[in-house]
N, CA, C and O atoms as a GROMACS GRO file, in nm:
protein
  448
    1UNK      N    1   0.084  -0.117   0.000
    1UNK     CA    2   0.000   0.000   0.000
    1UNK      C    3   0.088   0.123   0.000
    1UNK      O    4   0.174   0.141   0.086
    2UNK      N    5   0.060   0.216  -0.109
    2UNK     CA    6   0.134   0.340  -0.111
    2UNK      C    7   0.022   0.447  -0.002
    2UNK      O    8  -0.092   0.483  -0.028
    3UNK      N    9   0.116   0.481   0.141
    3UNK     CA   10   0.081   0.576   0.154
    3UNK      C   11  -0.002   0.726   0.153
    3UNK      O   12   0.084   0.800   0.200
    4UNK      N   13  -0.063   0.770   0.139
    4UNK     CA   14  -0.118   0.926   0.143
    4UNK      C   15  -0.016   1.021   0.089
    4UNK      O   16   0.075   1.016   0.172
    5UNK      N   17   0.018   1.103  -0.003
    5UNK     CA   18   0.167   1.189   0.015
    5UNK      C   19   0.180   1.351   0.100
    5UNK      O   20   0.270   1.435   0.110
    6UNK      N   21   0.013   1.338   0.162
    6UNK     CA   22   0.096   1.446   0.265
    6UNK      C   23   0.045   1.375   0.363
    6UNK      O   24  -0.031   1.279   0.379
    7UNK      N   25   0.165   1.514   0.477
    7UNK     CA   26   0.206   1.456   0.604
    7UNK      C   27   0.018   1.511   0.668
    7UNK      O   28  -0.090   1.493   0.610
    8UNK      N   29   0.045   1.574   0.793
    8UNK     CA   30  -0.079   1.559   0.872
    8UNK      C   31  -0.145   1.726   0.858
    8UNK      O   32  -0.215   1.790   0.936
    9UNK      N   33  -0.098   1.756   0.746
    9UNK     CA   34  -0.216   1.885   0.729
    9UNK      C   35  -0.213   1.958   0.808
    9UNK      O   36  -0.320   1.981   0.865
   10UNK      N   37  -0.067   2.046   0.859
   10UNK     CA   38  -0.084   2.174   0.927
   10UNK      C   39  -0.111   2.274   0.906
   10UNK      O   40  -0.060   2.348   0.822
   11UNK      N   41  -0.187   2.292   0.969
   11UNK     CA   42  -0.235   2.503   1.004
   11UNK      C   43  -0.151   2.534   0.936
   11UNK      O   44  -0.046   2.478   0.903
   12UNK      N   45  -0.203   2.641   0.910
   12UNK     CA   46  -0.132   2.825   0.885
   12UNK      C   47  -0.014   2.811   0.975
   12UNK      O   48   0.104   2.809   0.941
   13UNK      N   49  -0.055   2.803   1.071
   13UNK     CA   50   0.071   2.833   1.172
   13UNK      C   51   0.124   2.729   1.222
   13UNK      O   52   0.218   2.750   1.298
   14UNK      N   53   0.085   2.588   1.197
   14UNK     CA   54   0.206   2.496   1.225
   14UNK      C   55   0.208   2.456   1.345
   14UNK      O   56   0.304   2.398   1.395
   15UNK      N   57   0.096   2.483   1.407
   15UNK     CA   58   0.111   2.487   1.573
   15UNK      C   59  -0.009   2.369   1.565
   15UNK      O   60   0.037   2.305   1.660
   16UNK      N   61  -0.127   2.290   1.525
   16UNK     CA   62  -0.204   2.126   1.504
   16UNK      C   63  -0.233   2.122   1.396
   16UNK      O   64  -0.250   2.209   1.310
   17UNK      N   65  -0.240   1.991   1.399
   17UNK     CA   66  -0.340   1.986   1.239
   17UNK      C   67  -0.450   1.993   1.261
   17UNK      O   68  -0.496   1.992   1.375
   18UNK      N   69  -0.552   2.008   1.102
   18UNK     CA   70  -0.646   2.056   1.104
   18UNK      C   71  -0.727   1.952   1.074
   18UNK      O   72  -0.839   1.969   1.026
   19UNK      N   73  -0.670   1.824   1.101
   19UNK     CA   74  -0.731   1.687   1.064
   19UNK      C   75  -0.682   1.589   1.124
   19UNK      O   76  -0.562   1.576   1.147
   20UNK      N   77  -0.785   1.500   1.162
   20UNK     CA   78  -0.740   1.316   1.227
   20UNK      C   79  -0.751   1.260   1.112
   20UNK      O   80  -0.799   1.313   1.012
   21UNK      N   81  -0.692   1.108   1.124
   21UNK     CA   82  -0.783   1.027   1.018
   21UNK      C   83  -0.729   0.860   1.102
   21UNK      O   84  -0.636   0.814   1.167
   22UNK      N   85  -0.848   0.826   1.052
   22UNK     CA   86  -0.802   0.731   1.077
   22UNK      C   87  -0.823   0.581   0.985
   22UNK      O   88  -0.922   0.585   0.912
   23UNK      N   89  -0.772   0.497   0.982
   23UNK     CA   90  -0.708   0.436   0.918
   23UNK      C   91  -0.765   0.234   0.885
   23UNK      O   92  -0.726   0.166   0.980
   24UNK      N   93  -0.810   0.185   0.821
   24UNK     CA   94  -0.849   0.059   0.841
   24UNK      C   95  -0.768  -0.052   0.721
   24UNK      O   96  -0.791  -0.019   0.604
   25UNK      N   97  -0.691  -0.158   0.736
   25UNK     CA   98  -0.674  -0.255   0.662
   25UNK      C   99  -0.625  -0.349   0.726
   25UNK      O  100  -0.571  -0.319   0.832
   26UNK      N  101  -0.627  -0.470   0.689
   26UNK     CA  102  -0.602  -0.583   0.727
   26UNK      C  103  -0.465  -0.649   0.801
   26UNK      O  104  -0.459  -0.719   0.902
   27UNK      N  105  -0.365  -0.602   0.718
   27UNK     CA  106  -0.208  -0.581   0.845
   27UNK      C  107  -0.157  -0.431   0.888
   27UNK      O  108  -0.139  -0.318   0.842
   28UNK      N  109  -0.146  -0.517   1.020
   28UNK     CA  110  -0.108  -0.389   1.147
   28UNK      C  111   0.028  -0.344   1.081
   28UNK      O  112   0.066  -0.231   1.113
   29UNK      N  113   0.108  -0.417   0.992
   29UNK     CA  114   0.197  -0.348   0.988
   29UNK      C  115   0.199  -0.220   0.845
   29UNK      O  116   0.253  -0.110   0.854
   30UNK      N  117   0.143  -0.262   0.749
   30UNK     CA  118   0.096  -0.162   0.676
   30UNK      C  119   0.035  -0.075   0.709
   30UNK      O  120   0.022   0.020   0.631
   31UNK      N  121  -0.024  -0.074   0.835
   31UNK     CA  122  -0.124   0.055   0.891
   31UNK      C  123   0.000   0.096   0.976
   31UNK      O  124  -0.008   0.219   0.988
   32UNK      N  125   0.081   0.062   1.024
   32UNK     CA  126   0.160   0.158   1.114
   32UNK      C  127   0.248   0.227   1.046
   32UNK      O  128   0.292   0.332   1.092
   33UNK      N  129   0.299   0.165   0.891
   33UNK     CA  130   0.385   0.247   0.827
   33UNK      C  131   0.263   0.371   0.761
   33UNK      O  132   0.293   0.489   0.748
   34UNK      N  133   0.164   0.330   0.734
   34UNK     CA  134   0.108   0.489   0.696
   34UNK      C  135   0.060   0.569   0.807
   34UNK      O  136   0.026   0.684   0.783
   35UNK      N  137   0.053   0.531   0.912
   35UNK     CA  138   0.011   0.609   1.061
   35UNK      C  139   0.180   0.718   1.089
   35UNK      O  140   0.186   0.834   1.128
   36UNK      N  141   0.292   0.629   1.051
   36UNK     CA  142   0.402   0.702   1.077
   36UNK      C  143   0.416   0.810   0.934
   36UNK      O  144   0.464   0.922   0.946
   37UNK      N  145   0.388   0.778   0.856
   37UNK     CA  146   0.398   0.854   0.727
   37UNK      C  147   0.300   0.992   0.737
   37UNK      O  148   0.324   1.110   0.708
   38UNK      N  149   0.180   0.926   0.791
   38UNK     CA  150   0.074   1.077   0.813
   38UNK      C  151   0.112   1.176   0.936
   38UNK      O  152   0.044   1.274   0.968
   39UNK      N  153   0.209   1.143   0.987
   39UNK     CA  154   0.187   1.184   1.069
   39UNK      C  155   0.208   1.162   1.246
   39UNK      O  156   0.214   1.260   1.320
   40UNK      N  157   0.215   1.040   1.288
   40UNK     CA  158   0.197   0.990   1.367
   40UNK      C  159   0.119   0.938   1.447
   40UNK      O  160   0.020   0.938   1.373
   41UNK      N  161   0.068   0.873   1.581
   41UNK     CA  162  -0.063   0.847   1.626
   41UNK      C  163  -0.098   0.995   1.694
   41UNK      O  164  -0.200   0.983   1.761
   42UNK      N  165  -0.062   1.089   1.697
   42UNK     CA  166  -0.126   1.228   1.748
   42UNK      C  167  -0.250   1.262   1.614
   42UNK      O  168  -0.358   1.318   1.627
   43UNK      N  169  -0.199   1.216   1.515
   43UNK     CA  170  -0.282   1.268   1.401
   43UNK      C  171  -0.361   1.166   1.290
   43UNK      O  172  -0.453   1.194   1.213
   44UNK      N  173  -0.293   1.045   1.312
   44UNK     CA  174  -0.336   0.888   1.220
   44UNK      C  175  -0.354   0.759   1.365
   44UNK      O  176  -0.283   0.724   1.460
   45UNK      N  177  -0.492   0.723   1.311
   45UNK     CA  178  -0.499   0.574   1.392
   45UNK      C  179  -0.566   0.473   1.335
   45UNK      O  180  -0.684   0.459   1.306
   46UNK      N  181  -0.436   0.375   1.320
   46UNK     CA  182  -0.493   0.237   1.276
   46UNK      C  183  -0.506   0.151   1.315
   46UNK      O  184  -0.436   0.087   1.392
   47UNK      N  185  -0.638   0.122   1.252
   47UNK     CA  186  -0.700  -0.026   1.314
   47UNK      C  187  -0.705  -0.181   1.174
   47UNK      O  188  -0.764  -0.194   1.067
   48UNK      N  189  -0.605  -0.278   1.260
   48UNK     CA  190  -0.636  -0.416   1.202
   48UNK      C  191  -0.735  -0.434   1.208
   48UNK      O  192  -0.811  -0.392   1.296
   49UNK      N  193  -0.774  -0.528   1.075
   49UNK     CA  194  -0.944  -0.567   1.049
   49UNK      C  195  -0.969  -0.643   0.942
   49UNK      O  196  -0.881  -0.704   0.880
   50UNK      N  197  -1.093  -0.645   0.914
   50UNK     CA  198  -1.141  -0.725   0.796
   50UNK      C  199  -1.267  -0.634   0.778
   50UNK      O  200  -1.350  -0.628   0.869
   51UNK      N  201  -1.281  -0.577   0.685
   51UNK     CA  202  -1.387  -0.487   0.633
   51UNK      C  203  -1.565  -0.530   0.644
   51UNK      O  204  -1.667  -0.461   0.634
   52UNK      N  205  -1.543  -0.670   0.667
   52UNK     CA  206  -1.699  -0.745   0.649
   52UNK      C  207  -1.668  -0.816   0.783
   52UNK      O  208  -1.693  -0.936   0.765
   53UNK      N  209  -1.624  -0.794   0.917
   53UNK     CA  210  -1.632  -0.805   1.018
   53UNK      C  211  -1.747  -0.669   1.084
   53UNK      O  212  -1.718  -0.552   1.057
   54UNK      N  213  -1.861  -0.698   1.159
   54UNK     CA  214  -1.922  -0.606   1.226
   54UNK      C  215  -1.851  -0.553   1.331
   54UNK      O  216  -1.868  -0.432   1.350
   55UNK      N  217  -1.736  -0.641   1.443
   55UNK     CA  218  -1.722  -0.606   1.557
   55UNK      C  219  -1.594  -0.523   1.492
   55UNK      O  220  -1.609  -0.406   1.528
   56UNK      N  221  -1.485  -0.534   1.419
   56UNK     CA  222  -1.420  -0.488   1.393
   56UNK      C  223  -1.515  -0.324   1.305
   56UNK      O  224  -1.430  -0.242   1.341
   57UNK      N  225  -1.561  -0.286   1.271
   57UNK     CA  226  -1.645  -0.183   1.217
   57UNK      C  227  -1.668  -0.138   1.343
   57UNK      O  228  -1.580  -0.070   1.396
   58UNK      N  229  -1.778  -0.164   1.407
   58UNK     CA  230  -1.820  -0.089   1.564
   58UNK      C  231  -1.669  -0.042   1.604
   58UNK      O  232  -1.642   0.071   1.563
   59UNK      N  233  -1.571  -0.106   1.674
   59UNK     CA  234  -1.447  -0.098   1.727
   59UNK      C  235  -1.428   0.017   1.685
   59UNK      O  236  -1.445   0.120   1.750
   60UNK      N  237  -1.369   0.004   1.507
   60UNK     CA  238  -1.309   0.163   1.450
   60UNK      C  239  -1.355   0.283   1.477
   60UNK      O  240  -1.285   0.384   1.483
   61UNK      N  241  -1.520   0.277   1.501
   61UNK     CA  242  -1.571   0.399   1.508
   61UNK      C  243  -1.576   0.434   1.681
   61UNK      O  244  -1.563   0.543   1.735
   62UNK      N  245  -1.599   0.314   1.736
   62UNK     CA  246  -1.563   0.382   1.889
   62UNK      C  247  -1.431   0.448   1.893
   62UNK      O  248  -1.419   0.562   1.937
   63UNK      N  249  -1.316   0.369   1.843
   63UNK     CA  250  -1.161   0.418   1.893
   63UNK      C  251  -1.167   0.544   1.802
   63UNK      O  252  -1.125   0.639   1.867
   64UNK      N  253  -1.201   0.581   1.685
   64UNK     CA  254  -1.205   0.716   1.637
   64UNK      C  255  -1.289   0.777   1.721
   64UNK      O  256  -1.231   0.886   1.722
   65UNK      N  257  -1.384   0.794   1.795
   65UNK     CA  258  -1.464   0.883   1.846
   65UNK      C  259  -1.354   0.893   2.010
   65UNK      O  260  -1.340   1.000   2.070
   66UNK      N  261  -1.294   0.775   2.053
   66UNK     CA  262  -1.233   0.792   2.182
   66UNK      C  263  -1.096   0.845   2.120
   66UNK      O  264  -1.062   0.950   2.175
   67UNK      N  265  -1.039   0.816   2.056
   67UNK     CA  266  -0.895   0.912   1.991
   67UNK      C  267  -0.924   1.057   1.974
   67UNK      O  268  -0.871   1.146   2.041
   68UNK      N  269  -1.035   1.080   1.854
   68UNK     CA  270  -1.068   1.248   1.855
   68UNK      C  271  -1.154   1.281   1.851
   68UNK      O  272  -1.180   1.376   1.777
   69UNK      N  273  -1.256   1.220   1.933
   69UNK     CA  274  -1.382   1.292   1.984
   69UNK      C  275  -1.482   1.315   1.861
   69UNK      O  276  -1.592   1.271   1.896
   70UNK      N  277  -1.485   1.336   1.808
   70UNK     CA  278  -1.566   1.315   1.702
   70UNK      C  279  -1.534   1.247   1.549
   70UNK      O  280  -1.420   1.223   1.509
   71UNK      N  281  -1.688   1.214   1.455
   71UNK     CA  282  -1.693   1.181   1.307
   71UNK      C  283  -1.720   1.240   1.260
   71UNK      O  284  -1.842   1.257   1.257
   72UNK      N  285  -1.612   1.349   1.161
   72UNK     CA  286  -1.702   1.460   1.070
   72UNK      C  287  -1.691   1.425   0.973
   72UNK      O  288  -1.778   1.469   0.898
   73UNK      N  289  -1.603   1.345   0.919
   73UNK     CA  290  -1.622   1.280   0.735
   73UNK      C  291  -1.567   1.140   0.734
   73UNK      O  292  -1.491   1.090   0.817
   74UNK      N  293  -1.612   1.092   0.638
   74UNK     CA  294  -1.625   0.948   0.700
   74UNK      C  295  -1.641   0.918   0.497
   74UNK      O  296  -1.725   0.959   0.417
   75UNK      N  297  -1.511   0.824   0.478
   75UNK     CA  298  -1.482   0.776   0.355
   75UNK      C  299  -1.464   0.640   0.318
   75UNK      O  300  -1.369   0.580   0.369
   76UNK      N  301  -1.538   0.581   0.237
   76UNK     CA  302  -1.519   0.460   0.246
   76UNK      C  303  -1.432   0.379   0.084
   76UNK      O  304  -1.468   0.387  -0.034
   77UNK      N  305  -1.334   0.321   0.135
   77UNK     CA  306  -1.266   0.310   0.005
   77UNK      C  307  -1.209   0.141  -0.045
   77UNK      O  308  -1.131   0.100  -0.131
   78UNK      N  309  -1.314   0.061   0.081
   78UNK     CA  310  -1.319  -0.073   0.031
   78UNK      C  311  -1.374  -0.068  -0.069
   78UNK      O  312  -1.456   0.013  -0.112
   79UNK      N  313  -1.307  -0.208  -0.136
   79UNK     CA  314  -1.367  -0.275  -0.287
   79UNK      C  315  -1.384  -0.370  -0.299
   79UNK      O  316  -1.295  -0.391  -0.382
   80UNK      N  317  -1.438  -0.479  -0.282
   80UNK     CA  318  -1.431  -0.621  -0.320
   80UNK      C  319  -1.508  -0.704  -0.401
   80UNK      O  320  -1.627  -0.685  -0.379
   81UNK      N  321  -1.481  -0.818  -0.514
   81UNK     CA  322  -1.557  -0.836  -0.609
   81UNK      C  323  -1.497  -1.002  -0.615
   81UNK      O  324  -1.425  -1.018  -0.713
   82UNK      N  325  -1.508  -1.085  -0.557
   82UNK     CA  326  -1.527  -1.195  -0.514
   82UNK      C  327  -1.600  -1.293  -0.606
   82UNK      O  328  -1.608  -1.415  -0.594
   83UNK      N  329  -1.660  -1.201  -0.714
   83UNK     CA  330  -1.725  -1.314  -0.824
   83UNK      C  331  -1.696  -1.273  -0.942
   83UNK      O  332  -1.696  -1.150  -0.954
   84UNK      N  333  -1.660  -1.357  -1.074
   84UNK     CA  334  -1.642  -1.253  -1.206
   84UNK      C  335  -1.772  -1.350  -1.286
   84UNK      O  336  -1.807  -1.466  -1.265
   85UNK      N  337  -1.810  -1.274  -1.357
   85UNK     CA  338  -1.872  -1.346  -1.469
   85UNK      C  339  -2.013  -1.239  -1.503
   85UNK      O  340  -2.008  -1.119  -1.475
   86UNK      N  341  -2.115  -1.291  -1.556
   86UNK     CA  342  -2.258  -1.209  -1.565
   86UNK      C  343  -2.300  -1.166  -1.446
   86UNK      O  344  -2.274  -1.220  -1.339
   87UNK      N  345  -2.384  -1.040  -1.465
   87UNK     CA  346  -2.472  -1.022  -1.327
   87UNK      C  347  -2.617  -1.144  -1.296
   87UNK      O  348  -2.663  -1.186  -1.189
   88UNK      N  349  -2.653  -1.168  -1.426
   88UNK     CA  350  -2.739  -1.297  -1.408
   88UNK      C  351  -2.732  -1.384  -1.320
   88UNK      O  352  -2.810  -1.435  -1.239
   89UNK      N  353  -2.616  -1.397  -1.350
   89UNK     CA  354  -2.513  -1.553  -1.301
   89UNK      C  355  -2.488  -1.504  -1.166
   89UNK      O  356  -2.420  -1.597  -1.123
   90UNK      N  357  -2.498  -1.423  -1.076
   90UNK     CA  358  -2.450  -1.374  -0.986
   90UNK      C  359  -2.531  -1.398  -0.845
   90UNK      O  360  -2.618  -1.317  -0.810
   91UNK      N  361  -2.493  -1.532  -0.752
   91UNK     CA  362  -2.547  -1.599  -0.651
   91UNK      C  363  -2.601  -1.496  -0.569
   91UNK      O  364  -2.528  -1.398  -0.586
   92UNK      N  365  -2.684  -1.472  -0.496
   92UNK     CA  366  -2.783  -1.346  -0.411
   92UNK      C  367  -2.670  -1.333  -0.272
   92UNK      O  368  -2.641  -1.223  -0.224
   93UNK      N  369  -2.634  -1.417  -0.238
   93UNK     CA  370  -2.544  -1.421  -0.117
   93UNK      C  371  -2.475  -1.360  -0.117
   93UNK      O  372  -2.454  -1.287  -0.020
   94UNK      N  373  -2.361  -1.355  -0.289
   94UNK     CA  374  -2.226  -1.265  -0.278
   94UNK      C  375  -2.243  -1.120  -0.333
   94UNK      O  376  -2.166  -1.023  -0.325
   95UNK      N  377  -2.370  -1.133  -0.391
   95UNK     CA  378  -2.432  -0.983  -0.434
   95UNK      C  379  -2.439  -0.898  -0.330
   95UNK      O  380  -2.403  -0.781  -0.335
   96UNK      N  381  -2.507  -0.978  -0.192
   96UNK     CA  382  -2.542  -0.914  -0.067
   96UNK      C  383  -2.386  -0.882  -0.004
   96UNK      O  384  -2.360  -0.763   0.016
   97UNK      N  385  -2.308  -0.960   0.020
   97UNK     CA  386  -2.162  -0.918   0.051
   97UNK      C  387  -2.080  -0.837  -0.032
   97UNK      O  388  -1.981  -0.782   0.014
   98UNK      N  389  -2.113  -0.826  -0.147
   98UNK     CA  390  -2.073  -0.740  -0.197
   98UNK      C  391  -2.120  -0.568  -0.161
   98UNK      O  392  -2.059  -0.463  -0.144
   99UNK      N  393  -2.267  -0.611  -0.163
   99UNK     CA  394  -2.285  -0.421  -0.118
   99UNK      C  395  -2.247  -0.425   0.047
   99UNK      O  396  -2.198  -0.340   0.121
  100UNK      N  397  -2.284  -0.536   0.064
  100UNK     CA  398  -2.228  -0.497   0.227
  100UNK      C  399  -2.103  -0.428   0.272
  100UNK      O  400  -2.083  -0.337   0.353
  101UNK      N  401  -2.009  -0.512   0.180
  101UNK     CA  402  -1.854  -0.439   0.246
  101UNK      C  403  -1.874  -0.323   0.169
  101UNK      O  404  -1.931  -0.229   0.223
  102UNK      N  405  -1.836  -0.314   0.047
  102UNK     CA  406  -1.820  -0.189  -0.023
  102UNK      C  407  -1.906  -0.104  -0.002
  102UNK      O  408  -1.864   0.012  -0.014
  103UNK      N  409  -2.030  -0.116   0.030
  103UNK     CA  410  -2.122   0.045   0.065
  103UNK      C  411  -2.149   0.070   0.200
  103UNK      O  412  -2.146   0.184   0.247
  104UNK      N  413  -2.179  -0.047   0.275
  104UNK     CA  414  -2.216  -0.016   0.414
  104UNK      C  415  -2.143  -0.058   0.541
  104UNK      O  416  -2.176  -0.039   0.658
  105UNK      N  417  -2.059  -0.108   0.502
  105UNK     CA  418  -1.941  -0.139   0.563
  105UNK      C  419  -1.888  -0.052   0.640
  105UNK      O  420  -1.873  -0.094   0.755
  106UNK      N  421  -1.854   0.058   0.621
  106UNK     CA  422  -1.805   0.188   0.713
  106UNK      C  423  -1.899   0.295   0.712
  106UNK      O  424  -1.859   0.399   0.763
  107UNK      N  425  -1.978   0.295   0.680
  107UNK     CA  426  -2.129   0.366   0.716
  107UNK      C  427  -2.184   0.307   0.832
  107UNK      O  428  -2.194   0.352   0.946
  108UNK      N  429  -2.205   0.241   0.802
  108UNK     CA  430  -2.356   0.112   0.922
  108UNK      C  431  -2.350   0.148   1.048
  108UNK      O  432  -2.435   0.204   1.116
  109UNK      N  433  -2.224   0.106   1.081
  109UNK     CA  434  -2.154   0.176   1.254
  109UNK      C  435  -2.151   0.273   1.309
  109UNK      O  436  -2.127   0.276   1.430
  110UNK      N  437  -2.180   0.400   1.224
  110UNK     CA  438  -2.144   0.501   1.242
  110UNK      C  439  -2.315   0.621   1.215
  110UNK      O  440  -2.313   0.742   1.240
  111UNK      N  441  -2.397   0.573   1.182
  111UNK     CA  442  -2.504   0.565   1.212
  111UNK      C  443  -2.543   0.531   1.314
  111UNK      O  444  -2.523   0.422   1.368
  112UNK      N  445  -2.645   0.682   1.376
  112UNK     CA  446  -2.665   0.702   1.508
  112UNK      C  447  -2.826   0.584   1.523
  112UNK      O  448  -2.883   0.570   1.631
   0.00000   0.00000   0.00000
C-alpha cells in the first residue's frame, strides 16, 4: 500500500493539524507504516481488520470517536468483487456481501 503523500495537514501556523484520520486494513503493519507517514498516532490511527467483520467496524468507530472525539467525514474506500462473470449468473449471497462491504461497511456503525 502506497501511503497518502501528505504529512498531517498543518495550520497556517504549524502549531495542530487541522485533521485526524483514521485508518483501516487488514495488516497492522501496513497501517503503522502509513500512521508514521501521516503523521503519527497524534494525528493517524490504525486499526487491524477485515472490512466485512461487524465487531471490527463498531471498534473503528468507537476508537475514532475515543482518539478524537468526534466523526465529521467518513470515507469509504473498500472494494471487493469476489465473483467474475454475468450479473445474471451472480449468486444473491455474494451480491449481498458485496454491497455490504463496499457500501455499508463503514457507514452502518457510524449511524446514530
Amino acid at each position: 500500500m502506497e501511503p497518502a503523500a501528505a504529512s498531517a495537514w498543518p495550520s497556517p501556523s504549524g502549531s495542530s493539524p487541522r485533521a485526524h484520520v483514521v485508518i483501516t486494513a487488514r495488516k497492522k503493519e501496513t497501517l503503522d507504516e502509513a500512521v508514521a507517514h501521516l503523521g503519527g498516532p497524534s494525528v493517524a490511527l490504525g486499526i487491524a481488520g477485515k472490512a466485512d467483520d461487524l465487531e471490527h467496524q463498531a471498534d473503528t468507530v468507537r476508537q475514532a470517536l475515543w482518539a478524537f472525539g468526534s466523526l465529521d467525514l467518513l470515507v469509504n474506500n473498500t472494494g471487493i468483487n469476489p465473483a467474475y462473470g454475468q450479473l445474471v449468473d451472480l449468486d444473491l449471497g455474494v451480491a449481498r456481501k458485496v454491497i455490504e462491504v463496499n457500501s455499508l461497511a463503514c457507514s452502518a456503525p457510524a449511524l446514530p
